[in-house]
N, C-alpha and C positions, 0 to 999 in steps of 0.2 A: 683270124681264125681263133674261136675260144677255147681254152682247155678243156678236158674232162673235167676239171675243176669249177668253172665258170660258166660251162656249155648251160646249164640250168642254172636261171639268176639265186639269189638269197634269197630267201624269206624278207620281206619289210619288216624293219626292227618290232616294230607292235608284236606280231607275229611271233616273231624269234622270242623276245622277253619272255612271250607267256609259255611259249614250249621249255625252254632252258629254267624261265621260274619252275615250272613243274617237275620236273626233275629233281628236284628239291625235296617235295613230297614222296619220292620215291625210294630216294637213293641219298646214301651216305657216301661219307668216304672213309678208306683207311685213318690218313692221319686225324680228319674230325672223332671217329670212335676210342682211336689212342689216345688224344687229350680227353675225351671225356672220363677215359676208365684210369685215366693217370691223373685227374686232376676228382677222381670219386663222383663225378655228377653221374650217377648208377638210376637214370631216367629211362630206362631201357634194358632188356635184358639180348644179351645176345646170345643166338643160338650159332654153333658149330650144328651143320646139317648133312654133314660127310660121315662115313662108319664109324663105331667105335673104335675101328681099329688102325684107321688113319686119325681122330682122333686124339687117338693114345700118342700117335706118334709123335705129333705135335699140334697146338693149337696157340690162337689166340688167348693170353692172362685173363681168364673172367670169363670165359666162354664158354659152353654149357650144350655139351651132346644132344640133342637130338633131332637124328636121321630123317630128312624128309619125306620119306615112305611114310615115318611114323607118328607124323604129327596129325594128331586128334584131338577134339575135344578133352576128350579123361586123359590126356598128357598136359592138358594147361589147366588141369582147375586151380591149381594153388595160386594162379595169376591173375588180376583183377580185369575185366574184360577191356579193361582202357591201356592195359601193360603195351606198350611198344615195343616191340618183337626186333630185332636185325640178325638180318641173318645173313650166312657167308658159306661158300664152299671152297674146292679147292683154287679157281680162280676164273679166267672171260674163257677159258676152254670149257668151262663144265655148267649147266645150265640146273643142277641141284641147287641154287640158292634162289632160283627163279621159282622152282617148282616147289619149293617151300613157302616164299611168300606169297604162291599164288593159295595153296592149302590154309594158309594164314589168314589169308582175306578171305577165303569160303568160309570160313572158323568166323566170319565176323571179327575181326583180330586186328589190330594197328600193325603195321609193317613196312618195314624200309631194308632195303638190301645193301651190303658192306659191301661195293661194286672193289672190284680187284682181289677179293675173296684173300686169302692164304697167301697166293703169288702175289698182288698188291700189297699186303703188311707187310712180306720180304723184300718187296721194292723198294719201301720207305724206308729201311732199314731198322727195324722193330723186330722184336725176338720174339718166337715163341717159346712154350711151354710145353711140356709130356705127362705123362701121364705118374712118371717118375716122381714128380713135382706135385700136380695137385691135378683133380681129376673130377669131374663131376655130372654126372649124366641124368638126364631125368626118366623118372619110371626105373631106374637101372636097383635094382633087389637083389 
């Protein structure tokens, strides 16, 4: 008798490759965004898409406020249309990082999501930042 695990065979490797490669295209991770913002490859801007005021409370070093409600066009003109966007919320519980990359991609916009959001960079054990520290929101007047 087969498991609920095995009850439905795999995928054939071809198959698999090209699903798993594609994922790639999509999604980021934690520790890949930490080396890159730790090692300056700044090929990407990352957006925090969570309130200002969770935000404030803490975020990812280099991360850059704004709320996915509020992403528009006249919020990225300073960005060149080819900018790669990643963006992150509070973590796999909350689907705000999805619903900004999807606004991202109607915007015509490169985009990849920081899968494990906030609660994956505390996994890895990576510190955040407050607003204490340094703070930077766009549109924010």
């Amino acid at each position: 008798m087969a498991s609920a695990v095995s009850a439905i065979p795999a995928a054939p490797s071809d198959q698999a490759a090209r699903h798993f490669g594609a994922a790639f295209e999509y999604e980021t991770d934690c520790a890949d965004v930490h080396e890159a913002m730790r090692g300056g490859e700044h090929d990407f801007v990352l957006l925090d898409v969570r309130s200002p005021a969770l935000y404030a409370q803490g975020h990812v070093p280099g991360a850059i406020n704004l709320p996915q409600g509020k992403i528009v066009e006249a919020k990225l003109q300073e960005y060149p249309g080819a900018t790669l966007f990643v963006v992150y919320c509070a973590g796999p519980h909350c689907n705000g990082a999805h619903r900004a990359a999807l606004r991202l991609a109607n915007l015509g916009r490169p985009v990849k999501l920081m899968i494990g959001g906030v609660t994956g960079w505390l996994d890895e054990g990576f510190a955040l930042t407050n607003a204490a520290q340094v703070s930077s929101v766009i549109g924010a007047s």
